[in-house]
Residue frames as qw, qx, qy, qz and C-alpha x, y, z in Angstrom:
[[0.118, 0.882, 0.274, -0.366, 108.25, 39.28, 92.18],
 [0.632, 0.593, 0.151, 0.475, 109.20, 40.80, 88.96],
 [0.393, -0.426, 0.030, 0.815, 112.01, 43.80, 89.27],
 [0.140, 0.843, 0.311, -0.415, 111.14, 46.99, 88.12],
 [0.634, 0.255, 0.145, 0.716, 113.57, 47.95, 85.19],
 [0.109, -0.802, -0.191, 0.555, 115.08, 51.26, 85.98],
 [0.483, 0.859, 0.168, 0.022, 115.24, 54.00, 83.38],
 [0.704, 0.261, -0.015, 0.661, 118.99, 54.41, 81.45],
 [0.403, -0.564, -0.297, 0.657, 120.87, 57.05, 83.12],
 [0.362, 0.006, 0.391, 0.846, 121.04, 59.04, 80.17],
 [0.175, -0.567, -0.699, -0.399, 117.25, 59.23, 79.33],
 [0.447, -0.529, -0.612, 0.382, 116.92, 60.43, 82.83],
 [0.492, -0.215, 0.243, 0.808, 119.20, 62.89, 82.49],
 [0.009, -0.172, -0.575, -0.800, 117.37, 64.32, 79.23],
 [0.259, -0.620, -0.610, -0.420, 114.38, 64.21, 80.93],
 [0.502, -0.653, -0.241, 0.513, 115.65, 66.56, 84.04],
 [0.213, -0.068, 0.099, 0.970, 117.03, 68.44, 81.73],
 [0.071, -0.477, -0.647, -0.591, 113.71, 68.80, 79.32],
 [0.439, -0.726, -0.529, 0.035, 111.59, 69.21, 82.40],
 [0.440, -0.333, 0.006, 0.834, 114.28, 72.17, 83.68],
 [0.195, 0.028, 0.417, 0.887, 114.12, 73.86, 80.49],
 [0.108, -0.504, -0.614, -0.598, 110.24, 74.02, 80.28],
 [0.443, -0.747, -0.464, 0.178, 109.46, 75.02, 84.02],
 [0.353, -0.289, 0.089, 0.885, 112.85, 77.91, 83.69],
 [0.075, 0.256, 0.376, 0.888, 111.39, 79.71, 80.32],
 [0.002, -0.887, -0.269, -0.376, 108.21, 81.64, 81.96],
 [0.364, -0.898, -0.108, 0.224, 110.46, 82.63, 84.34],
 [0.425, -0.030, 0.309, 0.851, 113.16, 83.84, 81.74],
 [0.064, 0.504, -0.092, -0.857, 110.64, 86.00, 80.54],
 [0.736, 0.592, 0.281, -0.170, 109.38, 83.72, 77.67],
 [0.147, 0.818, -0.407, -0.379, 112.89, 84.92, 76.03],
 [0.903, 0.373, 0.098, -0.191, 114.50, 82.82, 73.03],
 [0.096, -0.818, 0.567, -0.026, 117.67, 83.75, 73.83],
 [0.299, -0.476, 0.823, -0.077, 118.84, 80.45, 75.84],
 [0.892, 0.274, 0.343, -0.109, 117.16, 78.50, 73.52],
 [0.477, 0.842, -0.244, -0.053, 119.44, 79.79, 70.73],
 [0.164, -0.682, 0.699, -0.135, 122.53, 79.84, 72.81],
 [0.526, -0.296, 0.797, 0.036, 122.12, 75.95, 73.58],
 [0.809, 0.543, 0.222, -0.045, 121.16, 75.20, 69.87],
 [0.268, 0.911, -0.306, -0.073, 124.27, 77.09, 68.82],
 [0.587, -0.448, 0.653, -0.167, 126.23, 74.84, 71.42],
 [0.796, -0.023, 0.600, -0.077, 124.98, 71.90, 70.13],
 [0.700, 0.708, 0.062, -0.070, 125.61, 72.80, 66.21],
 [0.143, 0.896, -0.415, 0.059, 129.20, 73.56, 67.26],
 [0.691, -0.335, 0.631, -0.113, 129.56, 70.35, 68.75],
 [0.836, 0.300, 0.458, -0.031, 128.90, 68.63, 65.81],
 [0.635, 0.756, -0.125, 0.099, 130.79, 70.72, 63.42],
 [0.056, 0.720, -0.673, 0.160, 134.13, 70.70, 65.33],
 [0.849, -0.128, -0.464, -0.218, 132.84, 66.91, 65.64],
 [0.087, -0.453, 0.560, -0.688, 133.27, 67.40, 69.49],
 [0.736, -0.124, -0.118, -0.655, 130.26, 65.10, 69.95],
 [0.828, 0.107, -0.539, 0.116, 132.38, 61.82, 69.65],
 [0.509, 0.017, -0.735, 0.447, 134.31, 62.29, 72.46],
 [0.374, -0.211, 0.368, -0.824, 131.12, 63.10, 74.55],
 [0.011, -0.297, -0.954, 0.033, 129.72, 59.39, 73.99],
 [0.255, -0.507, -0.740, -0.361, 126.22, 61.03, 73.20],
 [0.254, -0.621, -0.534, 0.515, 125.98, 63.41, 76.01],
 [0.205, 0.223, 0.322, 0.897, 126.11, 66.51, 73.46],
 [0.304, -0.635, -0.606, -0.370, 122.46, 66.64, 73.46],
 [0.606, -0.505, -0.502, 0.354, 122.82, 66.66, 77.12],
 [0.537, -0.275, -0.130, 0.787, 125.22, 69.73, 77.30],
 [0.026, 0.268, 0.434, 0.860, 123.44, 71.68, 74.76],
 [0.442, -0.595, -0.619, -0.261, 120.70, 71.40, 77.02],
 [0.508, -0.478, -0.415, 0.584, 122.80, 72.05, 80.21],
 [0.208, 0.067, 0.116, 0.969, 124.04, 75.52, 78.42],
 [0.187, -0.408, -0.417, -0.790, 120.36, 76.32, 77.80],
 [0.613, -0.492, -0.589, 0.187, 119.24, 75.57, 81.39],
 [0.408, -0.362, -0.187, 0.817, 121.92, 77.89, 82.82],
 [0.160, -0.053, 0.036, 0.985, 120.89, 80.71, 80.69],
 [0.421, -0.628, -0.538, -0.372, 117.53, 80.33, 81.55],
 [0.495, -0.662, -0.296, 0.478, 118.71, 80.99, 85.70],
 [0.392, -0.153, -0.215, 0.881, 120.67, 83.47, 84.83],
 [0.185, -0.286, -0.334, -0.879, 117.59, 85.32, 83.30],
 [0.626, -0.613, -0.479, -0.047, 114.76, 83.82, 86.37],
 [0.043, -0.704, 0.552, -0.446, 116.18, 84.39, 90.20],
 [0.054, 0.147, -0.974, 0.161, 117.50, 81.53, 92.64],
 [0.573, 0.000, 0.575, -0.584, 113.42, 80.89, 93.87],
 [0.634, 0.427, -0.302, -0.569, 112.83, 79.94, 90.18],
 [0.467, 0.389, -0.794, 0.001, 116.00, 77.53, 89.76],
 [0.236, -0.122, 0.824, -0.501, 115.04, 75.77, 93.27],
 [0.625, 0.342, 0.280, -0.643, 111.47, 75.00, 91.80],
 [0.661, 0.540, -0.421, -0.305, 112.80, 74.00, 88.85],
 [0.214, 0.446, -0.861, 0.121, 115.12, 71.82, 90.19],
 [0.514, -0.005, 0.705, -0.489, 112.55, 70.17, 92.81],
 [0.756, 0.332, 0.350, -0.442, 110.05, 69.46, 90.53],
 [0.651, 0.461, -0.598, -0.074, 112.45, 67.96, 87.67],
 [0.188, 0.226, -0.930, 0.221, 113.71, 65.91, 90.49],
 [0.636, 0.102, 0.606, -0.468, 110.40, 65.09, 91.79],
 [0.782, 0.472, -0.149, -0.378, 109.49, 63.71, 87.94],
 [0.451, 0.436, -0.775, -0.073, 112.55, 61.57, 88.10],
 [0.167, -0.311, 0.670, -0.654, 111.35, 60.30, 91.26],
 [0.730, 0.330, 0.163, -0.576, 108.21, 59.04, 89.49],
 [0.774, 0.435, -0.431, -0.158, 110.08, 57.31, 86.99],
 [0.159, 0.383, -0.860, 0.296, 112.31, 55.46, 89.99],
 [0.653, -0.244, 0.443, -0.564, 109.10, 54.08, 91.94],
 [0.608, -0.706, -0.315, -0.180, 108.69, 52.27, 93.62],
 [0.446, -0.508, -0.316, 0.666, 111.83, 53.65, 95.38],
 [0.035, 0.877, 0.366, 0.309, 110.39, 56.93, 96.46],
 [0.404, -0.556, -0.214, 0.694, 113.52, 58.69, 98.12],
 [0.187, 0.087, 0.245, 0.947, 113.50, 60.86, 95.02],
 [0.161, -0.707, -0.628, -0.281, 109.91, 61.38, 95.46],
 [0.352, -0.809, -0.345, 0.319, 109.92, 62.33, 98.95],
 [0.317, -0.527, -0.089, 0.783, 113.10, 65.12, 98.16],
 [0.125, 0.425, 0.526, 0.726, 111.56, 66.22, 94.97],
 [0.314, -0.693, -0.642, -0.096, 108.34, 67.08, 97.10],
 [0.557, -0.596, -0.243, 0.525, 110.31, 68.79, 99.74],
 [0.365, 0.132, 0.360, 0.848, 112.15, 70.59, 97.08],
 [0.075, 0.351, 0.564, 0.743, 109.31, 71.88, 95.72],
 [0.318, -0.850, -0.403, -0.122, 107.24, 73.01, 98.50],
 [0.480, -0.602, -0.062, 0.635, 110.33, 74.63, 100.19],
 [0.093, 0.016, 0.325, 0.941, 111.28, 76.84, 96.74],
 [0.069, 0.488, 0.675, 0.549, 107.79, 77.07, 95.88],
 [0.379, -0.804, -0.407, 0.213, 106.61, 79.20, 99.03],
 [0.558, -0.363, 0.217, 0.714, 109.85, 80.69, 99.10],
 [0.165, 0.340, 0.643, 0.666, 108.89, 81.63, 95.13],
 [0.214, -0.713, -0.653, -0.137, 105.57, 82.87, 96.56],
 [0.458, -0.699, -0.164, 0.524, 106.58, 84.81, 99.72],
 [0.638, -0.148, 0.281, 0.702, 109.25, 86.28, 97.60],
 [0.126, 0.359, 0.726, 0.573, 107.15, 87.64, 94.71],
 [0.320, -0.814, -0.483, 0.052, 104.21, 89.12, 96.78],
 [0.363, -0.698, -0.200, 0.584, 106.50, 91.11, 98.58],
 [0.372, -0.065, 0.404, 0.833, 107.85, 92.08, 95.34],
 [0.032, -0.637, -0.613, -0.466, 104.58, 92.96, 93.81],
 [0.267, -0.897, -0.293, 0.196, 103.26, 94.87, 96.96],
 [0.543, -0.474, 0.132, 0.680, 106.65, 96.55, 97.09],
 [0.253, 0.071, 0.592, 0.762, 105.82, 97.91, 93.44],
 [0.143, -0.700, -0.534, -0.452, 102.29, 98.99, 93.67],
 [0.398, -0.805, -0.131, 0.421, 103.72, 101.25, 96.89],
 [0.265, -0.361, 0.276, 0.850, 106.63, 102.57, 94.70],
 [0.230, 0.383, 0.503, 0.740, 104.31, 103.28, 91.81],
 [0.324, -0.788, -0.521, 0.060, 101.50, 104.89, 94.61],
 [0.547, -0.520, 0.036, 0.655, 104.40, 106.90, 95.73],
 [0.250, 0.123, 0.505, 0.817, 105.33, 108.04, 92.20],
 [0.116, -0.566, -0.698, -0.423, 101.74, 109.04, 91.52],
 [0.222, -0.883, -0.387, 0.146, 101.23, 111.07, 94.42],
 [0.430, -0.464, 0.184, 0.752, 104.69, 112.72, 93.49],
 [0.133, 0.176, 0.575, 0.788, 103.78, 113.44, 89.68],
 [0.043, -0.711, -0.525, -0.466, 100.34, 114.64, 91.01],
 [0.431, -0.791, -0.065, 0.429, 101.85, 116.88, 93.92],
 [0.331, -0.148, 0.299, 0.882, 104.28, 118.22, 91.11],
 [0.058, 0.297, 0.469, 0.830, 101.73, 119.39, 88.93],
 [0.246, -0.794, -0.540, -0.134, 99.32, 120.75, 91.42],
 [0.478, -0.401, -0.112, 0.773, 101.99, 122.69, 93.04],
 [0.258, 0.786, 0.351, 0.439, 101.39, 126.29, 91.76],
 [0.315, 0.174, -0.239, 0.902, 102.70, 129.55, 92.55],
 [0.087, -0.566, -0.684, 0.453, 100.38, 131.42, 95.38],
 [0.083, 0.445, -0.098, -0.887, 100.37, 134.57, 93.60],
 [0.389, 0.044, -0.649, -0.653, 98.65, 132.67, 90.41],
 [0.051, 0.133, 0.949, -0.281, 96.47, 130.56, 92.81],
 [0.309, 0.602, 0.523, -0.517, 93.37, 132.58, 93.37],
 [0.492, 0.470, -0.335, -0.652, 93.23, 133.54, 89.70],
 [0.420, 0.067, -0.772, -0.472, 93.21, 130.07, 88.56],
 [0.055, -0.208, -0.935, 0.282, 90.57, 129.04, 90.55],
 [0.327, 0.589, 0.389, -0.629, 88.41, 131.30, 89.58],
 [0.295, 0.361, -0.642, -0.608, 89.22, 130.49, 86.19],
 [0.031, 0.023, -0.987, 0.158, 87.99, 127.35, 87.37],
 [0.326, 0.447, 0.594, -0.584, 84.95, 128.41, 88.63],
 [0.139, 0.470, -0.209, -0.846, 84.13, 130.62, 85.88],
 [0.418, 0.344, -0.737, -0.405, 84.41, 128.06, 83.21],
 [0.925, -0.086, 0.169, -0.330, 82.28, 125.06, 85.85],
 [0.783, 0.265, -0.559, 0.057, 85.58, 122.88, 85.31],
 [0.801, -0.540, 0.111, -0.233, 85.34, 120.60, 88.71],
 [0.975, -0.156, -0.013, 0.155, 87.74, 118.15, 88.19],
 [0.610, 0.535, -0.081, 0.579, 90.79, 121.19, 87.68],
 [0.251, -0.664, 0.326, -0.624, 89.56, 123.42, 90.50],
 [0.804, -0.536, 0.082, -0.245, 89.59, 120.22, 92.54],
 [0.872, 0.030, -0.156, 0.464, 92.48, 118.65, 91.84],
 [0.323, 0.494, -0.257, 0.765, 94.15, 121.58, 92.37],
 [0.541, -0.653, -0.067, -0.526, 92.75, 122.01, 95.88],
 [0.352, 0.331, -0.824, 0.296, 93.72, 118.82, 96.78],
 [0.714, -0.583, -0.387, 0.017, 92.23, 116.78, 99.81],
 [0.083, 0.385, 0.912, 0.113, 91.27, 118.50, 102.33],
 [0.103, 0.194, -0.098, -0.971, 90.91, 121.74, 101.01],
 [0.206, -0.157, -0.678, -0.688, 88.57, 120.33, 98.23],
 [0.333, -0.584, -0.740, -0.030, 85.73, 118.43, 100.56],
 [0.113, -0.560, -0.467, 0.675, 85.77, 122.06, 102.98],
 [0.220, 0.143, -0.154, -0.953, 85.05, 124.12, 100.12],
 [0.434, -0.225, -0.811, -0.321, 82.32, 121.44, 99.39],
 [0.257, -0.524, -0.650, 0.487, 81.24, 121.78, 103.37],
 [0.041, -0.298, 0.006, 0.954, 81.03, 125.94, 102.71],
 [0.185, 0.076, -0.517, -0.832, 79.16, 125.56, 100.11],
 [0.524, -0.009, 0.605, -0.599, 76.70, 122.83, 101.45],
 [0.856, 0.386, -0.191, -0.286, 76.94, 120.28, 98.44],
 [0.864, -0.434, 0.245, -0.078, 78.16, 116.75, 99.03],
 [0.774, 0.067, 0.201, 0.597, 81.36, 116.77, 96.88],
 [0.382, -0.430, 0.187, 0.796, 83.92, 119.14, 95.76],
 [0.140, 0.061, 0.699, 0.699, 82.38, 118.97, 92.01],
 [0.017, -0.647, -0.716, -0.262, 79.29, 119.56, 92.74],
 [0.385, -0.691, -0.106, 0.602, 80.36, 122.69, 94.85],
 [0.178, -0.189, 0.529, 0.808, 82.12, 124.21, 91.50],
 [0.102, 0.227, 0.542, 0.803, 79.26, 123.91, 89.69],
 [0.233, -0.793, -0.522, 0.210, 76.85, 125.19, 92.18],
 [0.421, -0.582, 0.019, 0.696, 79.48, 128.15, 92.34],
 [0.260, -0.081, 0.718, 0.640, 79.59, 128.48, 88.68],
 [0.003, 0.691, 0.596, 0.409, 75.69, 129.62, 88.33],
 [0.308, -0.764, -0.425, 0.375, 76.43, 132.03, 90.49],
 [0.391, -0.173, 0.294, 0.855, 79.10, 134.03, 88.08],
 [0.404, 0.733, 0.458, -0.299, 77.59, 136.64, 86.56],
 [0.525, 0.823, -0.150, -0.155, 80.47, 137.56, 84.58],
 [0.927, -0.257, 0.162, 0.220, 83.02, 134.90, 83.72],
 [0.699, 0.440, -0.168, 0.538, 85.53, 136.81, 81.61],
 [0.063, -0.830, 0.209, -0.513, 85.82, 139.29, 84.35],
 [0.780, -0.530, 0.298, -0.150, 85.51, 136.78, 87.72],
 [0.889, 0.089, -0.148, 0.424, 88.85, 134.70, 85.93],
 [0.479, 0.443, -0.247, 0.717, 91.12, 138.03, 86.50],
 [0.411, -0.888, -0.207, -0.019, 90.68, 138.84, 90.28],
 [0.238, 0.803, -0.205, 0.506, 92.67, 141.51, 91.55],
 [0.777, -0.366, -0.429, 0.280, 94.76, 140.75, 94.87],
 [0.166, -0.892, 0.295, -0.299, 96.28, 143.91, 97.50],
 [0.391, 0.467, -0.739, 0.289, 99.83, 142.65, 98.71],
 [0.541, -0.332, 0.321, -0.703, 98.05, 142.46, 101.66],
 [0.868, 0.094, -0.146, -0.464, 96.27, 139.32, 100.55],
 [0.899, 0.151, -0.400, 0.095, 99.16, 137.19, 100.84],
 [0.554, -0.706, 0.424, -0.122, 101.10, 135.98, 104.34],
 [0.907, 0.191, -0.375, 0.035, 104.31, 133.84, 103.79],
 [0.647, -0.693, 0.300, -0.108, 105.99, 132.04, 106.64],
 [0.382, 0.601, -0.695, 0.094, 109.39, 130.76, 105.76],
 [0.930, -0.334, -0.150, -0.036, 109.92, 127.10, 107.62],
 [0.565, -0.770, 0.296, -0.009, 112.81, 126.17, 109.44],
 [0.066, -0.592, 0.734, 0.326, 116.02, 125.03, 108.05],
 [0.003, -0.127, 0.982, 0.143, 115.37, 122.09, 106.05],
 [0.279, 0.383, 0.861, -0.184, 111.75, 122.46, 106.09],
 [0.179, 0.477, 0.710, 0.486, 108.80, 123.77, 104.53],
 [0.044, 0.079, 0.220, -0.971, 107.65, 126.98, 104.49],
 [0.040, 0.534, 0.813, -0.230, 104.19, 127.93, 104.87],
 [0.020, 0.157, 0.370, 0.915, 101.60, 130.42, 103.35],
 [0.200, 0.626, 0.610, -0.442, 97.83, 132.33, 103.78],
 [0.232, 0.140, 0.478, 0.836, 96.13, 133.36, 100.83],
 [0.289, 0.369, 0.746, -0.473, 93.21, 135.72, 101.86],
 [0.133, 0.226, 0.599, 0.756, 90.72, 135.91, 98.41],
 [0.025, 0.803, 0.558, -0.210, 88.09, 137.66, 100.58],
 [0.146, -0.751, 0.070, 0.640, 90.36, 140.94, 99.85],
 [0.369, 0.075, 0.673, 0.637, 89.76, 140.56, 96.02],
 [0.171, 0.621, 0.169, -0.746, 88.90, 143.15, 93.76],
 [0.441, 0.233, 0.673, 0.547, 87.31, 143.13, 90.61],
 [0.011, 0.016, 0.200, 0.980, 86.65, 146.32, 88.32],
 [0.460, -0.280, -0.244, -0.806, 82.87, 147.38, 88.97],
 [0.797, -0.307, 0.164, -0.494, 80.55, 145.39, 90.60],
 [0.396, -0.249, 0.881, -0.068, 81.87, 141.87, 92.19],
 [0.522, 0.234, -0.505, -0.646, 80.97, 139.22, 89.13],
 [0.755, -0.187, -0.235, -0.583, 80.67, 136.83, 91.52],
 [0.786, -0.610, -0.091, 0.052, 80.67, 134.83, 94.63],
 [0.247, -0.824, 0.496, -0.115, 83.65, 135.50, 96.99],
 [0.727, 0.355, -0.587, 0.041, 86.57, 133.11, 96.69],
 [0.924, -0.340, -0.149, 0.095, 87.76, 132.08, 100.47],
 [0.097, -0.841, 0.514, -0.141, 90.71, 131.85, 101.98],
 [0.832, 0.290, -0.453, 0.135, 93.44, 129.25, 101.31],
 [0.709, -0.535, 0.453, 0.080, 96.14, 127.59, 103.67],
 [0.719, 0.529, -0.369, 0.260, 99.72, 126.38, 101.38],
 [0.914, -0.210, 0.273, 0.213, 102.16, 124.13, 102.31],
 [0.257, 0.802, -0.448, -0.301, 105.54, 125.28, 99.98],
 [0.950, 0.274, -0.061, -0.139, 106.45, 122.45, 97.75],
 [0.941, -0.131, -0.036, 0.310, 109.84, 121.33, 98.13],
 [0.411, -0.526, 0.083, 0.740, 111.92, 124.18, 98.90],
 [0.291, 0.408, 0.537, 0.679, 110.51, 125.67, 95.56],
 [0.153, 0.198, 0.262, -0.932, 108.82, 128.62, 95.06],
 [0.499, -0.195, -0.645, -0.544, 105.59, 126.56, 94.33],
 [0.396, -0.016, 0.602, -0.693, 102.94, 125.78, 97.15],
 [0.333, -0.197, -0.816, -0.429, 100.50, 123.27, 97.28],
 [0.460, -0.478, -0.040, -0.747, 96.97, 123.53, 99.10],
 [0.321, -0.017, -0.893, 0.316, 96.41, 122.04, 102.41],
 [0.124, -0.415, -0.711, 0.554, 93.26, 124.54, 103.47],
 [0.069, 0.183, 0.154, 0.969, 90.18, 126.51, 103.15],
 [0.024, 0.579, 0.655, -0.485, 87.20, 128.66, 104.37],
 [0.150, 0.765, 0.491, 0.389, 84.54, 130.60, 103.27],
 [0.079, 0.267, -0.186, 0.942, 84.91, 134.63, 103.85],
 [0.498, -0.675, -0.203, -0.504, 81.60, 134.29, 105.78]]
């Protein structure tokens, strides 16, 4: 039976590295950096004519350098993957003995899950912190002083813009004025409300009696609390149109901003 001839260690070598170097760079990022870096290597080799006494492994090193600063730019699930599956390819070139096969294999299904698992969590872990973020940047900018509430919501009205007087409502202030009103969304509520104005420059500037507002201070470290009633609004002459409700607020982080958490009709 003929003998297999086995591939020169060197070659091998070069091809563990190659195979390294191409499975590392998307996880570097795509970056051209550690390509540079082990070109540079290898240019320096030759000019300080360092090459000779590497017997031909230059290549090699210039390759190692660029390997390493591929990991340092991936993380360890990358370099484990990489490594498996460059040793599973040498494994291919040793058959028919397959011990490198089998730990190449092993290699690669243990980093590659590992890679998986790893990732996911990362990913989920990011579309919660950005969910997070988002409900903070839209809880900052609904937040509103209570005294300016009931005027900009009838600005709202006034003017039929749904998607300002609702956001600013907030869930689930928005869907009960939408129940009050007896129209199956917040937006359609606004502009149901909105044919009812008979005079919008006048309904934006209701008037409010101190009365109108109830604030409950919270307890050390918490939130304070608020009632805004807009049934007790006044507007010079005749009312210009429909009554505004009564609110529930929540005080926004110890600020002197409130954000809605409730409301009912004045009937």
């Amino acid at each position: 039976m003929p003998v297999r001839r086995r591939w020169p260690l060197r070659v091998l070598a070069g091809l563990v590295l190659l195979v390294a170097v191409g499975l590392l760079w998307p996880f570097a990022g795509w970056s051209w950096w550690p390509w540079v870096g082990g070109l540079g290597v290898l240019i320096l080799l030759y000019l300080l004519r360092l090459d000779r006494l590497l017997f031909g492994w230059a290549p090699h090193l210039a390759g190692l350098v660029t390997v390493v600063l591929m990991a340092a730019r991936s993380d360890p699930w990358a370099w484990g993957l990489a490594g498996g599956i460059a040793v599973l390819g040498v494994g291919v070139a040793r058959l028919p003995d397959r011990r490198l096969l089998v730990v190449g294999a092993g290699l690669v299904l243990l980093f590659g899950l590992g890679y998986g698992v790893a990732h996911f969590r990362t990913a989920q872990q990011r579309q919660a912190e950005q969910a997070q973020e988002s409900a903070r940047q839209a809880s900052n900018v609904m937040a509103i002083a209570p005294e300016l509430l009931l005027r900009a919501v009838a600005r709202g009205i006034a003017a039929g813009d749904a998607r300002t007087t609702c956001d600013l409502l907030g869930s689930p202030a928005s869907d009960q004025l939408a129940g009050s009103v007896g129209t199956p969304d917040c937006a359609a509520a606004v502009r149901q409300l909105a044919t009812q104005v008979r005079d919008p420059g006048a309904y934006a500037s209701p008037l409010l009696p101190p009365t109108a507002l109830a604030k409950q201070p919270g307890a050390t470290g918490q939130s304070g609390t608020a009632t805004l009633d807009g049934c007790q609004a006044k507007w010079p002459g005749p009312d210009p149109g429909p009554k505004l409700g009564r609110f529930s607020l929540r005080q926004f982080q110890q600020s002197d901003r409130y954000l809605v958490t409730g409301y009912s009709s004045c009937r």
